[in-house]
PyMOL Python script that loads the backbone (N, CA, C, O; Angstrom):
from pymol import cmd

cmd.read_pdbstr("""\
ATOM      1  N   UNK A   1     261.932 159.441 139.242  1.00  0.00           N
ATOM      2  CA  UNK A   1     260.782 158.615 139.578  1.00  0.00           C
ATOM      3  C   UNK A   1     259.541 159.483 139.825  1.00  0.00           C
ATOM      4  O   UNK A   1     258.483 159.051 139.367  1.00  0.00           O
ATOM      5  N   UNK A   2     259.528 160.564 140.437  1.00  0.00           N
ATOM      6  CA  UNK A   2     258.284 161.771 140.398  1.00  0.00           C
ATOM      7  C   UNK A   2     258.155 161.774 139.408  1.00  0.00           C
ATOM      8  O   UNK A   2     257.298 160.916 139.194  1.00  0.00           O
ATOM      9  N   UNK A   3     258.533 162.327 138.257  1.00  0.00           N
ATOM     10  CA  UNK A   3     258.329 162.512 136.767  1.00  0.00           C
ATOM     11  C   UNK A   3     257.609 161.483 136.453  1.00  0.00           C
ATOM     12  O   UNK A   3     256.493 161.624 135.954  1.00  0.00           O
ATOM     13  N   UNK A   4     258.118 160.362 136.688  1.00  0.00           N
ATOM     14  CA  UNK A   4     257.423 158.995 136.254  1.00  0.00           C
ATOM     15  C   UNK A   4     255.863 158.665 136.611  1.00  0.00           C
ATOM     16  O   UNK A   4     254.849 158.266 136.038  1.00  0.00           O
ATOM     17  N   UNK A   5     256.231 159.017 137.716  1.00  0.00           N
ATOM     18  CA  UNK A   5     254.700 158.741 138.437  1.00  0.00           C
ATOM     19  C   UNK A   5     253.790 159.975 138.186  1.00  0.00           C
ATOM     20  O   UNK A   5     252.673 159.709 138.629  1.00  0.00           O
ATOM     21  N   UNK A   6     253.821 160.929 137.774  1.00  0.00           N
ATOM     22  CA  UNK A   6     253.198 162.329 137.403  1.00  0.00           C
ATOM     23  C   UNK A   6     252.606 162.079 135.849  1.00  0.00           C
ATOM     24  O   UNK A   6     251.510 162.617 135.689  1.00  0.00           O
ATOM     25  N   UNK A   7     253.085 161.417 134.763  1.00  0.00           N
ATOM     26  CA  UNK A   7     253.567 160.901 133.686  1.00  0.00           C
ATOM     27  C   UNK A   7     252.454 159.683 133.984  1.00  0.00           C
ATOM     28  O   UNK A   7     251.498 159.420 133.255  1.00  0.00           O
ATOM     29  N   UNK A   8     252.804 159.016 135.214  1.00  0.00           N
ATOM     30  CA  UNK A   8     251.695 157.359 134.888  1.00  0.00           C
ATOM     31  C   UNK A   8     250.062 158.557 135.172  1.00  0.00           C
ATOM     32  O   UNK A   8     249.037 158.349 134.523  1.00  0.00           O
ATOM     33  N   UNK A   9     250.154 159.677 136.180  1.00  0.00           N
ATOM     34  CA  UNK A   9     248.971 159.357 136.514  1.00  0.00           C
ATOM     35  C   UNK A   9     248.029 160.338 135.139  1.00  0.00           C
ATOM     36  O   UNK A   9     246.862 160.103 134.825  1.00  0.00           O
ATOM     37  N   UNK A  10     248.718 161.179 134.650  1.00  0.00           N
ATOM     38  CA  UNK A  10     248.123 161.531 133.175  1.00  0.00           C
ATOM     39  C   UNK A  10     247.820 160.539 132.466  1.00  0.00           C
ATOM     40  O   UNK A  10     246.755 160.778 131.897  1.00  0.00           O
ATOM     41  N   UNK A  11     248.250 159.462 132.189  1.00  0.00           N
ATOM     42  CA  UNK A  11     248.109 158.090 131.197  1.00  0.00           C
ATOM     43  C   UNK A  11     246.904 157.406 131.354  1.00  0.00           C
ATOM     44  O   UNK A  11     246.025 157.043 130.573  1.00  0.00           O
ATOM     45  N   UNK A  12     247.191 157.268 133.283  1.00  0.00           N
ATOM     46  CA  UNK A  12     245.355 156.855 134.066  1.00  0.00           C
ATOM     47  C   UNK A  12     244.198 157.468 134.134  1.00  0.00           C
ATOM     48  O   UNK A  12     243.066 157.077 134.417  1.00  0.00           O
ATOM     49  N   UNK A  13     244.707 158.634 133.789  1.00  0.00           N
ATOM     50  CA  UNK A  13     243.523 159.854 133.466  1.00  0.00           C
ATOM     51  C   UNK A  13     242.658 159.693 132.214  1.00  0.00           C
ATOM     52  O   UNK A  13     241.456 159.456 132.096  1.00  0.00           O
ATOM     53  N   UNK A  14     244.105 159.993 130.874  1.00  0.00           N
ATOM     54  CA  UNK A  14     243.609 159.302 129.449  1.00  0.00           C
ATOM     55  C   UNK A  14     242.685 158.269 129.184  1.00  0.00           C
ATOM     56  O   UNK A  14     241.677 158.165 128.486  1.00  0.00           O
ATOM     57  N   UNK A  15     243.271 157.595 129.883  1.00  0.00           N
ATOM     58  CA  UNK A  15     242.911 156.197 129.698  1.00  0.00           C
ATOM     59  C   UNK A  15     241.765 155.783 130.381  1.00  0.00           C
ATOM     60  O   UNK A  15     241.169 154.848 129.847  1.00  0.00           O
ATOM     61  N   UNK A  16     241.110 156.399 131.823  1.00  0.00           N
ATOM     62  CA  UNK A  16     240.021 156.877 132.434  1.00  0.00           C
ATOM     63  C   UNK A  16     238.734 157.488 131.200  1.00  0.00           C
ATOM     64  O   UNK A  16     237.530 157.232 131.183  1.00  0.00           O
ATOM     65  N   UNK A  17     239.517 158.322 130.291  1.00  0.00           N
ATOM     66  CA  UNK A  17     238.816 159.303 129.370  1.00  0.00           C
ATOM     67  C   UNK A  17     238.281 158.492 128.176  1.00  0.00           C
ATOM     68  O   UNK A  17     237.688 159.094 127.281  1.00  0.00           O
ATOM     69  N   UNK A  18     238.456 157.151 128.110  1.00  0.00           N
ATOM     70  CA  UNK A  18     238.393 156.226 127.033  1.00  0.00           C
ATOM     71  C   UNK A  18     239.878 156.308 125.850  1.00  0.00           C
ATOM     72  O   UNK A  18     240.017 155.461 124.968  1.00  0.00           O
ATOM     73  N   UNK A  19     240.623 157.175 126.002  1.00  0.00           N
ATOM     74  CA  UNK A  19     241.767 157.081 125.281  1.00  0.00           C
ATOM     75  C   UNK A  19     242.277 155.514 125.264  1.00  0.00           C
ATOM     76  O   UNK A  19     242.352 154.999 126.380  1.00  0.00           O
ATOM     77  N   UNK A  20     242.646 154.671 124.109  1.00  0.00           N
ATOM     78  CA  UNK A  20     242.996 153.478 124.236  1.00  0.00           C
ATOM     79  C   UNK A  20     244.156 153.432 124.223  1.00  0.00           C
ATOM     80  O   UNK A  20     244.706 152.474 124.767  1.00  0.00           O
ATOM     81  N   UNK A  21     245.156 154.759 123.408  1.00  0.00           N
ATOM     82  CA  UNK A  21     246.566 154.121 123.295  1.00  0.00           C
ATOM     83  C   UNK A  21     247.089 155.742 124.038  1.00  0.00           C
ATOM     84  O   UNK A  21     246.299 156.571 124.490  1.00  0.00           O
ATOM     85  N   UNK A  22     248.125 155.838 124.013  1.00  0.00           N
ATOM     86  CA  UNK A  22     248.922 157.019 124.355  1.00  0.00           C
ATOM     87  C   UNK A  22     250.430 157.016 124.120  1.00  0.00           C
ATOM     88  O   UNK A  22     251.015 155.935 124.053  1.00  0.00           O
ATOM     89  N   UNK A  23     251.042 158.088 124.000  1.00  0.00           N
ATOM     90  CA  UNK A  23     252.311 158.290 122.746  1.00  0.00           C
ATOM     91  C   UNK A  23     253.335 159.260 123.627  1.00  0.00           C
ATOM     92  O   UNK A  23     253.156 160.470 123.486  1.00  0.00           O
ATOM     93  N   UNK A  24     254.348 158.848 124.485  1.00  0.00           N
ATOM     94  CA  UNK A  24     255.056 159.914 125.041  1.00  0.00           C
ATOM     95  C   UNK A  24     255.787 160.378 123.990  1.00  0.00           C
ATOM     96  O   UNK A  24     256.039 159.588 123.080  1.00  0.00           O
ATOM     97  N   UNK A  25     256.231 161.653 123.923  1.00  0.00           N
ATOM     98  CA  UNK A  25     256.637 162.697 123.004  1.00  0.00           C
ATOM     99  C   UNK A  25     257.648 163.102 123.848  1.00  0.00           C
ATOM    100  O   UNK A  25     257.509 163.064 125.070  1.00  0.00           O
ATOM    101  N   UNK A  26     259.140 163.675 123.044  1.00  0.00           N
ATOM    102  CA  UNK A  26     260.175 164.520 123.837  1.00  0.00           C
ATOM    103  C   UNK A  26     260.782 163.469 123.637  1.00  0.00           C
ATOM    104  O   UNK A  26     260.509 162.388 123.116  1.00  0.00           O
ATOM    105  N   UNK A  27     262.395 164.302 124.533  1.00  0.00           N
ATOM    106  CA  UNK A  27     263.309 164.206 124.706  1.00  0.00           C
ATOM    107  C   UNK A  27     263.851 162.763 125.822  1.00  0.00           C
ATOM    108  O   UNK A  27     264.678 161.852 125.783  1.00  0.00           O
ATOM    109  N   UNK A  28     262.410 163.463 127.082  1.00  0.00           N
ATOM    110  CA  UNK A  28     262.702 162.505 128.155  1.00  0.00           C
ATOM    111  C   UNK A  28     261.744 160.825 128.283  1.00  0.00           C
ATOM    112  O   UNK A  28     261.938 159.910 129.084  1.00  0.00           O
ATOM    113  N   UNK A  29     260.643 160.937 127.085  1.00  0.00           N
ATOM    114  CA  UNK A  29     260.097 159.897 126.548  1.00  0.00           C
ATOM    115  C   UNK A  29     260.747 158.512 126.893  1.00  0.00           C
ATOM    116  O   UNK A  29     260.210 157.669 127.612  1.00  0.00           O
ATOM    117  N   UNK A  30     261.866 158.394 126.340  1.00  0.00           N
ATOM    118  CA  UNK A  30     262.587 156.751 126.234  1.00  0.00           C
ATOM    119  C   UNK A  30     263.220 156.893 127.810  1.00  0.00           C
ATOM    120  O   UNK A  30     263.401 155.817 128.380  1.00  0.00           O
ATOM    121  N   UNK A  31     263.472 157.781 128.352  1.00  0.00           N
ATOM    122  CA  UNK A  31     264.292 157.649 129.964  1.00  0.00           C
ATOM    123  C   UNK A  31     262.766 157.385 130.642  1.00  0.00           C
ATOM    124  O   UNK A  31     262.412 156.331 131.171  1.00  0.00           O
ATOM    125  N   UNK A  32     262.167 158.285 130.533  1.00  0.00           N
ATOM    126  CA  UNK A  32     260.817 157.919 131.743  1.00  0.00           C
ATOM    127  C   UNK A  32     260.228 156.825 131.476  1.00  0.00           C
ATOM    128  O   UNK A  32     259.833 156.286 132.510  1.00  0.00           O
ATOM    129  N   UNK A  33     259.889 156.003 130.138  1.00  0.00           N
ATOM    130  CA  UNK A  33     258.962 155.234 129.732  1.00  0.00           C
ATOM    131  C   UNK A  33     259.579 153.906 130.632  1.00  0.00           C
ATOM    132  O   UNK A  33     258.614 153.180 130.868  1.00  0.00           O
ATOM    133  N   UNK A  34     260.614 153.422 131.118  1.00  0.00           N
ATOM    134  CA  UNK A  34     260.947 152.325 131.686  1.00  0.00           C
ATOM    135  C   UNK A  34     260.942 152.537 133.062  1.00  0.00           C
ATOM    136  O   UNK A  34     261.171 151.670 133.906  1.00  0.00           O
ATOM    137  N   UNK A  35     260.627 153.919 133.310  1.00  0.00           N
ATOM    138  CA  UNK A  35     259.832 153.637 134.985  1.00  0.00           C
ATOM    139  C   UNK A  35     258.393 153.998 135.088  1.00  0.00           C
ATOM    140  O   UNK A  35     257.964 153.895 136.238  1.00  0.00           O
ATOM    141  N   UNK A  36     257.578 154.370 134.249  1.00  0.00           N
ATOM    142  CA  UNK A  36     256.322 153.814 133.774  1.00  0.00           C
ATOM    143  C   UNK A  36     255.673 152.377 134.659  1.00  0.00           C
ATOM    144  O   UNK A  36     256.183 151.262 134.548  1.00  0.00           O
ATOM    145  N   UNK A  37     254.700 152.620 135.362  1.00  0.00           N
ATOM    146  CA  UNK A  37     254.088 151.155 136.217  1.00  0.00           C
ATOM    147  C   UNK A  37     253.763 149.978 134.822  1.00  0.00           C
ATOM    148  O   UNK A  37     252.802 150.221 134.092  1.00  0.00           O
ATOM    149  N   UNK A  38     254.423 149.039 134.620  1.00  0.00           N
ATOM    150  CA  UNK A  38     254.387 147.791 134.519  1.00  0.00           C
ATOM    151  C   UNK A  38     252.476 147.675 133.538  1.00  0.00           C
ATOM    152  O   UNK A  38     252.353 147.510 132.324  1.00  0.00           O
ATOM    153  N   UNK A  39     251.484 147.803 134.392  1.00  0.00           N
ATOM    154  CA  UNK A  39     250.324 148.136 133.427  1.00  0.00           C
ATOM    155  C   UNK A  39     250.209 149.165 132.507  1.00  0.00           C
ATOM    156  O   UNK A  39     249.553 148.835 131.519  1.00  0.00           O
ATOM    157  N   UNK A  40     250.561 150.121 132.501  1.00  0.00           N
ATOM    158  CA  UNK A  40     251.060 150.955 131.601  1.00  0.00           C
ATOM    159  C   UNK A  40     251.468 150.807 130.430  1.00  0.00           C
ATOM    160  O   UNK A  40     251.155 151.437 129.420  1.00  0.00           O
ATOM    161  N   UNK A  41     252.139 150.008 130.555  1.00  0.00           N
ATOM    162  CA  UNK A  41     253.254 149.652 129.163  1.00  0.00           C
ATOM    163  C   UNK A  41     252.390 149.438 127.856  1.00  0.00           C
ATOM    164  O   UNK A  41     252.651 149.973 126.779  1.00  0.00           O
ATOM    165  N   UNK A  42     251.381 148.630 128.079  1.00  0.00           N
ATOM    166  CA  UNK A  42     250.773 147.751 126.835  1.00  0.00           C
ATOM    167  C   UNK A  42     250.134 148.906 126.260  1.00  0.00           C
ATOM    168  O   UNK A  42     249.985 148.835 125.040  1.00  0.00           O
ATOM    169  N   UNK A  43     249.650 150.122 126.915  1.00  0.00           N
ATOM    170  CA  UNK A  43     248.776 151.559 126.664  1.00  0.00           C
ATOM    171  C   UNK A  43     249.611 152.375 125.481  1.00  0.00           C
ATOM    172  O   UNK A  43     249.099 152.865 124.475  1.00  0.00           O
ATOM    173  N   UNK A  44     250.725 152.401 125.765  1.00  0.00           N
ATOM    174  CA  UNK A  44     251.823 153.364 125.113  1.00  0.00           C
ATOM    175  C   UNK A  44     252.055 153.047 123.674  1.00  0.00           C
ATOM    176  O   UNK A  44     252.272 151.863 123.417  1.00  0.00           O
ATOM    177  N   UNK A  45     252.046 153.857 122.746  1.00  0.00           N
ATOM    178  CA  UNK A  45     252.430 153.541 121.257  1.00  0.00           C
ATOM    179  C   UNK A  45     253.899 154.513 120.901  1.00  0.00           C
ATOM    180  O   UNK A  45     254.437 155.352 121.624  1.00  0.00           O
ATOM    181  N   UNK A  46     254.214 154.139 119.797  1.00  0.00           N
ATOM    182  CA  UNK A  46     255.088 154.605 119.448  1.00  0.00           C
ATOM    183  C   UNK A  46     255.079 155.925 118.601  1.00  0.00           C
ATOM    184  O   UNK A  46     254.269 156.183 117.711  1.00  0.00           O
ATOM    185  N   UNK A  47     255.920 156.569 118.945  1.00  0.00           N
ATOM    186  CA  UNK A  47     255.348 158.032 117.310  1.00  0.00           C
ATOM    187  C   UNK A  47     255.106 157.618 116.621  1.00  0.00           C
ATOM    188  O   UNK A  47     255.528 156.463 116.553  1.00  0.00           O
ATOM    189  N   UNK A  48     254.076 158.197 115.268  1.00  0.00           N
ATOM    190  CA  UNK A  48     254.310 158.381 114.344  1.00  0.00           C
ATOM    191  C   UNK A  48     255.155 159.046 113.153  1.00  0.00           C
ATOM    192  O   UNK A  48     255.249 158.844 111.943  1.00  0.00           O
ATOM    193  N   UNK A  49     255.780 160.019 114.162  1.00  0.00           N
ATOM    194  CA  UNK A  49     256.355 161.016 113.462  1.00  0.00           C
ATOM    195  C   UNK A  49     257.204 162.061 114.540  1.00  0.00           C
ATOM    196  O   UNK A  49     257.300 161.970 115.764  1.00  0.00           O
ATOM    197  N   UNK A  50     257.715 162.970 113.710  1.00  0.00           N
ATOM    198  CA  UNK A  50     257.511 164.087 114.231  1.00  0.00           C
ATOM    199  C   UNK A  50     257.602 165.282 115.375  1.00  0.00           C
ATOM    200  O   UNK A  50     257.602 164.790 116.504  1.00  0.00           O
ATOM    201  N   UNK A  51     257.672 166.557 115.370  1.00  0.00           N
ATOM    202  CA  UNK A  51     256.516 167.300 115.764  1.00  0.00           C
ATOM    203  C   UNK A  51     256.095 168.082 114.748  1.00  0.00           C
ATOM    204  O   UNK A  51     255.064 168.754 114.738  1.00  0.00           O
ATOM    205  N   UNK A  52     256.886 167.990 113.908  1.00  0.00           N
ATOM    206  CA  UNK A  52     256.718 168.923 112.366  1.00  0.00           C
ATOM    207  C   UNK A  52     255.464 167.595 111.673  1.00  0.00           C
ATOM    208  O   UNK A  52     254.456 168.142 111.225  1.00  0.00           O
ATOM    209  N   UNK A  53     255.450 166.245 111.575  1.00  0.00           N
ATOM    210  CA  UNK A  53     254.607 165.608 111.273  1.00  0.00           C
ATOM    211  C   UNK A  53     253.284 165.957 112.174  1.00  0.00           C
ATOM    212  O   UNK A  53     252.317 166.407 111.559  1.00  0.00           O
ATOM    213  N   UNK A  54     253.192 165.804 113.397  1.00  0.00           N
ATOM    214  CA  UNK A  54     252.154 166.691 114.145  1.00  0.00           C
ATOM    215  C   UNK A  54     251.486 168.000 113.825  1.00  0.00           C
ATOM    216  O   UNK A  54     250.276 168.189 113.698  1.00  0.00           O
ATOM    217  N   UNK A  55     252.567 168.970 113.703  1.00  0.00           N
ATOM    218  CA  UNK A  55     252.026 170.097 113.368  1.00  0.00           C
ATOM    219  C   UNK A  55     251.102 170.126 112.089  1.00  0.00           C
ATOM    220  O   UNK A  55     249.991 170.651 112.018  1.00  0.00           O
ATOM    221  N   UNK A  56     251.966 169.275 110.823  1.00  0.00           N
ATOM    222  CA  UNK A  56     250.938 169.087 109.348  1.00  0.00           C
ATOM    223  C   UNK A  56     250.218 168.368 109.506  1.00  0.00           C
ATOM    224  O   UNK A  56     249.483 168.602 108.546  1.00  0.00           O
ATOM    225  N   UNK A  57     249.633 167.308 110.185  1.00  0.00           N
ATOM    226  CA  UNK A  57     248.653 167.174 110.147  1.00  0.00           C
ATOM    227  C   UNK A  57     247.450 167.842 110.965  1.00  0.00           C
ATOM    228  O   UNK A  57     246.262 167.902 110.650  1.00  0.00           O
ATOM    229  N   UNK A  58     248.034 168.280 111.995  1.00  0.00           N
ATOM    230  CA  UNK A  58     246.930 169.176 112.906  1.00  0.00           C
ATOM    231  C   UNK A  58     246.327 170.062 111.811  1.00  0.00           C
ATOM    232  O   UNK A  58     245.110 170.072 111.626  1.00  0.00           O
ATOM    233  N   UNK A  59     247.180 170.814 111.076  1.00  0.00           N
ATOM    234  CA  UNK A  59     246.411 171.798 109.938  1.00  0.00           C
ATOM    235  C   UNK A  59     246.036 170.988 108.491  1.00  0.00           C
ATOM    236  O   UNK A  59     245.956 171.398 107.334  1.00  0.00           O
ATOM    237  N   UNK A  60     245.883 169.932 108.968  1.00  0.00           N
ATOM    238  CA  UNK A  60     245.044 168.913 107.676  1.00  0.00           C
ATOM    239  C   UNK A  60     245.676 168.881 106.550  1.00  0.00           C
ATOM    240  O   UNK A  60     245.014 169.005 105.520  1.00  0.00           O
ATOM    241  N   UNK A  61     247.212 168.694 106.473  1.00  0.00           N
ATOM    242  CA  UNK A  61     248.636 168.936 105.671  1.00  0.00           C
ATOM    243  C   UNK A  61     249.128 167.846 105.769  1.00  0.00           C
ATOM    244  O   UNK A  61     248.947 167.092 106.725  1.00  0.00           O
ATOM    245  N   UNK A  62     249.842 167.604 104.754  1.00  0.00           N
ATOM    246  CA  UNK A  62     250.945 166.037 104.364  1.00  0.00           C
ATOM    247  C   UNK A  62     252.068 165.912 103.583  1.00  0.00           C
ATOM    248  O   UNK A  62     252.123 165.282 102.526  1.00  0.00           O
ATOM    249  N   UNK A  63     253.160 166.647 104.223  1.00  0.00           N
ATOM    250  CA  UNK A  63     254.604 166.942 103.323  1.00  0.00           C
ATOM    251  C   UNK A  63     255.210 165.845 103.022  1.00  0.00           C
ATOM    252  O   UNK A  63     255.930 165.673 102.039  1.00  0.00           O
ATOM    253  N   UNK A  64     254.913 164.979 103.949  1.00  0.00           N
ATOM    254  CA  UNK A  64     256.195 164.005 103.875  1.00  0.00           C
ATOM    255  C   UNK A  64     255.690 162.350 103.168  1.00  0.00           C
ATOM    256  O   UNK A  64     256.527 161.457 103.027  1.00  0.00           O
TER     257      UNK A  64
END
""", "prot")
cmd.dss("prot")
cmd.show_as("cartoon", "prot")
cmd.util.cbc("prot")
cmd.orient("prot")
């Protein structure tokens, strides 16, 4: 639940920053995302990809 709440308050930050959506990444993504505060939820998107999809496009690349 720390994790969680450490996790919401980066999201409130983002999202403070005008960020509209946000994308947890990793391993612990799908365990933390369901203790995530309730407003939260609608913010969060799903991957697109990746981190190898991340990485090619960061360098303006498209393997897949």
């Amino acid at each position: 639940s720390d994790a969680a709440r450490r996790v919401g308050d980066i999201v409130r930050a983002l999202l403070a920053k005008g960020v509209p959506r946000c994308c947890l990444l990793g391993g612990m993504a799908p365990v933390l995302a369901p203790y995530l505060p309730q407003e939260l939820r609608p913010h969060l998107a799903s991957p697109r990809g990746d981190a190898l999809d991340g990485a090619l496009h960061g360098a303006g690349l498209r393997l897949r």
